[in-house]
DOFI-307780 format. One record per residue: residue number from 1; residue in one letter; x, z, y of N, C-alpha, C, O in turn. Coordinates in Angstrom, 3 decimals. Atoms other than C-alpha are relative to their C-alpha. Layout:
N
ATOM  num  residuo      n.px      n.pz      n.py     ca.px     ca.pz     ca.py      c.px      c.pz      c.py      o.px      o.pz      o.py
ATOM  NUM        A         X         Z         Y         X         Z         Y         X         Z         Y         X         Z         Y
...
END
This chain:
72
ATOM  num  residuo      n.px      n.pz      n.py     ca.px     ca.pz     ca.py      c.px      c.pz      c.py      o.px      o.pz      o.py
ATOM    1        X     0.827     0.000    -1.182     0.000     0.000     0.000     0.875     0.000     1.250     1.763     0.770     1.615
ATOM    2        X    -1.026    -0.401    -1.371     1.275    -0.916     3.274    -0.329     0.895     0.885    -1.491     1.221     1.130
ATOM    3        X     1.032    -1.417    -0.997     1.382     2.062     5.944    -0.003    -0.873     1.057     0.902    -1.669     1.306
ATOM    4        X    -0.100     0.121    -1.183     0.194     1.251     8.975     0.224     0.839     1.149    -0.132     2.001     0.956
ATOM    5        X    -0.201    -0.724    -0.543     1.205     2.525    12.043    -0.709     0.271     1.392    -0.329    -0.787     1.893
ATOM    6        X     0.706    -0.414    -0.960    -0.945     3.803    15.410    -0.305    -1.612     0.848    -1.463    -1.838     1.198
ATOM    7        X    -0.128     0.809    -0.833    -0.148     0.445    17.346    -0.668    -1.289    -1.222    -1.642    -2.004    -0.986
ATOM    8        X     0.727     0.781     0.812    -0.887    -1.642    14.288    -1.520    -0.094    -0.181    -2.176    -1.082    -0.510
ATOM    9        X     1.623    -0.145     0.175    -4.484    -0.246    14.242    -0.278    -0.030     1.021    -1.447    -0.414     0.979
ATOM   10        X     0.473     0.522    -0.853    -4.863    -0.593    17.553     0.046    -1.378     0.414    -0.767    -1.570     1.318
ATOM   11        X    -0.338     1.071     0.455    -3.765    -4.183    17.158    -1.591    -0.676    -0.734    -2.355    -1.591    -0.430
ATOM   12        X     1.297     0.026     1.693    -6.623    -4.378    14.194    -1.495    -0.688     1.378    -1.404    -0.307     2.545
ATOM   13        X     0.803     0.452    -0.575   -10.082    -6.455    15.728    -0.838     1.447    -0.075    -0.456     2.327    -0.846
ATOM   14        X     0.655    -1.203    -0.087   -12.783    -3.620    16.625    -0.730     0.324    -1.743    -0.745     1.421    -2.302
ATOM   15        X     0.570    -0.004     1.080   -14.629    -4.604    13.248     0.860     0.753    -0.839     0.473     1.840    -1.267
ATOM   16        X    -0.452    -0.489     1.049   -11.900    -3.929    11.000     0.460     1.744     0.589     0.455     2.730    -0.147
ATOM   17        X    -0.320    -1.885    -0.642   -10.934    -0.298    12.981    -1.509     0.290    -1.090    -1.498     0.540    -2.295
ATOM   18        X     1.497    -0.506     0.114   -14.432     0.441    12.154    -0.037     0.105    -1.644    -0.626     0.976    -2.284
ATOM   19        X     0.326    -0.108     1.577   -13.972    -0.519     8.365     0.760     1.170    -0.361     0.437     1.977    -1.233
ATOM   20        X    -1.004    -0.496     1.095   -10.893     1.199     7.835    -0.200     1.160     0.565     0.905     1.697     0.485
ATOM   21        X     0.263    -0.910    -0.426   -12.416     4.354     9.602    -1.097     0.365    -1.055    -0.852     1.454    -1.574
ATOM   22        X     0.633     0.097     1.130   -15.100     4.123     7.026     0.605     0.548    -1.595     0.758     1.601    -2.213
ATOM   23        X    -1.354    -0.073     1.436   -12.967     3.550     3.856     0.615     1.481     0.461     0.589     2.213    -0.528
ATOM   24        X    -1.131    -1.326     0.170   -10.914     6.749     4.804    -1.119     1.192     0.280    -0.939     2.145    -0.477
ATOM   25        X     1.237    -1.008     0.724   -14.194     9.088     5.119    -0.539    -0.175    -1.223    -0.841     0.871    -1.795
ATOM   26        X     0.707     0.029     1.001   -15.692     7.676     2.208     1.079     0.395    -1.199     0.704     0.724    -2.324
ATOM   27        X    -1.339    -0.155     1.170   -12.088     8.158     0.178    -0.406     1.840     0.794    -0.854     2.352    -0.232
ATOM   28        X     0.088    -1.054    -0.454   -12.644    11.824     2.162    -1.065     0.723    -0.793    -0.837     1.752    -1.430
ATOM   29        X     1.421    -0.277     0.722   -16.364    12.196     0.725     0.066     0.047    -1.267    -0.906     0.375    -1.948
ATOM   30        X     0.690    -0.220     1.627   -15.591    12.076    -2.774     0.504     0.763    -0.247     0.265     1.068    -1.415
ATOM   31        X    -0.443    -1.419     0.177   -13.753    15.071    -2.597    -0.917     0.937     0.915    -0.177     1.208     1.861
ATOM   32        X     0.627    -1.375    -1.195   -16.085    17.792    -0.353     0.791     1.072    -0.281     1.384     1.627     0.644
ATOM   33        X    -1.018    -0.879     0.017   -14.098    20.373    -2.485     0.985     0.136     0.762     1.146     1.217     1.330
ATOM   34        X    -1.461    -0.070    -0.357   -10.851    19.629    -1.191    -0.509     0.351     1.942     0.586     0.334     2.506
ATOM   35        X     0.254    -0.457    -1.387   -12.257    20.598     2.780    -0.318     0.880     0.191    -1.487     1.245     0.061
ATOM   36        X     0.617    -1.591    -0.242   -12.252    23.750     3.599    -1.109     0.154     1.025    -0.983    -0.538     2.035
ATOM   37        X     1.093    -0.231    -1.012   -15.374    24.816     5.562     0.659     1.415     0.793     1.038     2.323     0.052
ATOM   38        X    -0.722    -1.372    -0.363   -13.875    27.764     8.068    -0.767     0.766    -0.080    -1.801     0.358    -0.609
ATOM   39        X     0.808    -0.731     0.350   -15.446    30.890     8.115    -1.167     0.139     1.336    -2.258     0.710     1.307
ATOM   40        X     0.714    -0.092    -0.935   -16.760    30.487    11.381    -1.170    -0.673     0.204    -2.225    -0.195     0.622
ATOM   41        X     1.234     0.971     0.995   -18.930    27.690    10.272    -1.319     0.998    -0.885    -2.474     1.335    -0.625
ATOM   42        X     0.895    -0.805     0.455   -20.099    29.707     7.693    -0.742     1.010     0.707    -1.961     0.841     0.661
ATOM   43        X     0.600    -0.926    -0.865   -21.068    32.577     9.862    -0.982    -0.376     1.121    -1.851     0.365     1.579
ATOM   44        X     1.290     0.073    -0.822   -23.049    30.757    12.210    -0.908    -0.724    -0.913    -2.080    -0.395    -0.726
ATOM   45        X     1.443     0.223     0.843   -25.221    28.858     9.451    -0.962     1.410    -0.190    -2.186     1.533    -0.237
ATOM   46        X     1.022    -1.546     0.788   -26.110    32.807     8.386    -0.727     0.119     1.136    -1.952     0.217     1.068
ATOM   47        X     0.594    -0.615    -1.641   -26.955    33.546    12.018    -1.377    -0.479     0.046    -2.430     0.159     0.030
ATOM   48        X     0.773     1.031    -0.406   -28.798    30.309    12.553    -1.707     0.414    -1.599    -2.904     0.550    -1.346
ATOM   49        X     0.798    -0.329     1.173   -30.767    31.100     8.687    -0.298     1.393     0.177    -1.383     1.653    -0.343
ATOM   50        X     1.100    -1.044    -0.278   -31.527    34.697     9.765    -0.887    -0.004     1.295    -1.870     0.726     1.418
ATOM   51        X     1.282    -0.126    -0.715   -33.144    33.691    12.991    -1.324    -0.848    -0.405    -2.412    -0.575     0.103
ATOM   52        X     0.935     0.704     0.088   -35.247    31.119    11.574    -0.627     0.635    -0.987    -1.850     0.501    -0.942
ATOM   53        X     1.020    -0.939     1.157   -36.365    33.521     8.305    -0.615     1.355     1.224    -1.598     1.981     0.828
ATOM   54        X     0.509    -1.063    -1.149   -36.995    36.272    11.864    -1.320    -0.738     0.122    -2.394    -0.136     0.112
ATOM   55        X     1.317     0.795    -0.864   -39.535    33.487    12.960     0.238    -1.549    -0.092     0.918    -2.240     0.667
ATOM   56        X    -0.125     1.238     0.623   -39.840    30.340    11.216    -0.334    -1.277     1.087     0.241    -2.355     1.236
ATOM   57        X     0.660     0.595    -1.110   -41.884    28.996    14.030     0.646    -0.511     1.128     0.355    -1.611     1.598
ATOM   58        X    -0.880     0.852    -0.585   -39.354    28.490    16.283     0.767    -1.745    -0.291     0.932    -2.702     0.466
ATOM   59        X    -0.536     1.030     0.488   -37.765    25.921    14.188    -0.920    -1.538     0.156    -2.113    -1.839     0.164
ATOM   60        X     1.070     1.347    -0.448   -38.554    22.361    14.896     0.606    -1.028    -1.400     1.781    -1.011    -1.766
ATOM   61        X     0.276     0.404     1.250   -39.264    20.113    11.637     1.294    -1.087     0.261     1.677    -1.512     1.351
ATOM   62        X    -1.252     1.381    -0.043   -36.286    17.399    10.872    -0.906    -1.233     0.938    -0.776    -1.740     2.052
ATOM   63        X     0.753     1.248     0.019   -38.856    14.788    10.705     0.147    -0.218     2.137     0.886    -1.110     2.555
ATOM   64        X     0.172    -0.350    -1.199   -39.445    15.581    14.788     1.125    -0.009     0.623     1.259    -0.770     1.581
ATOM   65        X    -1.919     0.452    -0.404   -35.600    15.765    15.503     0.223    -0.737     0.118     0.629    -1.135     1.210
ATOM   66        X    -0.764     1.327     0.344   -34.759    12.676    13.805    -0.844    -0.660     1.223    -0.235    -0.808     2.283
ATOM   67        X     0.705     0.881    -1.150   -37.702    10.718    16.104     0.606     0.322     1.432     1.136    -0.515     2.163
ATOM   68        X    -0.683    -0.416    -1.490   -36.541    12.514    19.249     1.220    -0.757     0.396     1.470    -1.340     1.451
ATOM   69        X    -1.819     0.424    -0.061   -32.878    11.460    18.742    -0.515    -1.657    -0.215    -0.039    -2.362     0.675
ATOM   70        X     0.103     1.697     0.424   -34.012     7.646    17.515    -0.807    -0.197     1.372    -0.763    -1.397     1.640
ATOM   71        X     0.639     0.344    -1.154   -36.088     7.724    20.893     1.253    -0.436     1.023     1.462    -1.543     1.518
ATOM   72        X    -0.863    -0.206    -1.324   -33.431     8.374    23.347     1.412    -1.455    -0.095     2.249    -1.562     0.801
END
């Protein structure tokens, strides 16, 4: 495999940046093990999962997210 180097990929047409940014998450994704999640991460999911078991109601449904965000 040839390495490339910073100037070479900036070199690269926008398309292929884009592939080979791809390709190297998806070579990333088939390991999840191998990424450590920090603990700080963890600690605010708990946060975030005991206020919404406090009062479920707050929480706003994915479905409603996703549209919001595909609006804008």
């Amino acid at each position: 495999m040839k390495k490339l180097s910073a100037s070479d990929i900036a070199e690269m047409p926008l398309e292929q940046r884009i592939q080979l940014v791809e390709d190297i998450w998806d070579s990333i994704a088939e390991l999840p093990e191998a990424v450590d999640v920090p603990e700080w991460h963890k600690d605010e999911l708990e946060k975030r999962l005991e206020r919404y078991h406090a009062d479920p109601s707050q929480g706003t449904p994915w479905h409603e997210v996703r549209d919001e965000i595909l609006r804008d």
